[in-house]
N, C-alpha and C positions, 0 to 999 in steps of 0.2 A: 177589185172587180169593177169591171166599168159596167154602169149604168145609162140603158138606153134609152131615149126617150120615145112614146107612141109612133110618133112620124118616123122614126128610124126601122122600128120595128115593121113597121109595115112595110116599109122599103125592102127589109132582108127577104134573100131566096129563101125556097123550102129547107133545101142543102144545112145553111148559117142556121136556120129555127132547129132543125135536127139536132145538130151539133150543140146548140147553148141547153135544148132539154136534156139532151143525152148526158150533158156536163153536173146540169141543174139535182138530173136523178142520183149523178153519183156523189155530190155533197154532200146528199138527204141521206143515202144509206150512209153515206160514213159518218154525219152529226149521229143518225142513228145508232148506229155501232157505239160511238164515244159516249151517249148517255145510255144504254145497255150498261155498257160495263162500270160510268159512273155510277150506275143506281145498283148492280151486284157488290160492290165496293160500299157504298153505304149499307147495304141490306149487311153485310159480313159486319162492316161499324158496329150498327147495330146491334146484332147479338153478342160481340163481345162487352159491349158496355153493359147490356144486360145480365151478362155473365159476372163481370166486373161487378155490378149494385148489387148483386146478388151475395156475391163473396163479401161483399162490403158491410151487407145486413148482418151476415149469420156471425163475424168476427164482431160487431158490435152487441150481438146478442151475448157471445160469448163472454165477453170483459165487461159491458156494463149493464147485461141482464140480471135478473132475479138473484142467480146463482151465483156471481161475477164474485161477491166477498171470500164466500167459501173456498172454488177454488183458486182465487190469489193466497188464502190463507194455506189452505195445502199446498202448495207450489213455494211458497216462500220460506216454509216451515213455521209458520206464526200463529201464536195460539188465538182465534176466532175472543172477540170481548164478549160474546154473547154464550161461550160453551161455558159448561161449568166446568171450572177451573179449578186446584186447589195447588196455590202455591206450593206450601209444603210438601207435598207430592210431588211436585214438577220439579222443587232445590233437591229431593230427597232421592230421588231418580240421576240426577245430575252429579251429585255426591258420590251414588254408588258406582256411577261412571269411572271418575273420577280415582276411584280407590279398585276398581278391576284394571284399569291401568299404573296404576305406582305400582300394585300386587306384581303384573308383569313388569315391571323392571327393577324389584327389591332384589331379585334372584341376580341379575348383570351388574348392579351396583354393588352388593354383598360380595362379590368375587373380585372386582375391582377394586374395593376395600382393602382384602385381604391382599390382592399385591402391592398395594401400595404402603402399607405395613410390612412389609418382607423386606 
């Protein structure tokens, strides 16, 4: 843009002043336009980041709040050090497992047995 100095300025016709405000007006609206939408473009920023710390909080609340031990311990299947516990119970459970499954397959190996005696 050329820059005119006072003595120029006063030299130009009516016509040329028309014309340079006429120009002047339509830079203003469109710097306007462009920070309009730069500042709806932040405004939207904005709420998503808010949205974002938000989700950020309650996932932190989730895993390393109050509760966070309990359920990682149900989720993992791990027994909690603070429940009462009783080993015996818990090998004695494992055991019974343990022996309801050989139970099913005494029946397919028994038969397999037998042909392979035959």
């Amino acid at each position: 843009m050329i820059q005119l100095s006072d003595e120029q300025l006063h030299n130009l016709g009516k016509e040329a002043l028309i014309i340079i405000v006429s120009s002047l007006q339509d830079q203003l609206h469109s710097l306007q336009s462009q920070l309009d939408h730069a500042n709806a473009q932040l405004s939207d920023t904005n709420r998503q980041i808010e949205l974002l710390t938000e989700q950020i909080r309650i996932i932190n609340q989730r895993y390393f709040g109050r509760k966070s031990e309990a359920n990682l311990s149900e989720i993992d299947g791990q027994i909690s050090l603070f429940d009462s516990f009783n080993e015996a119970e818990y090998l004695n459970q494992n055991s019974a497992k343990e022996q309801q499954i050989l139970m099913s397959f005494l029946p397919v190996l028994s038969n397999t047995d037998c042909l392979m005696r035959s």
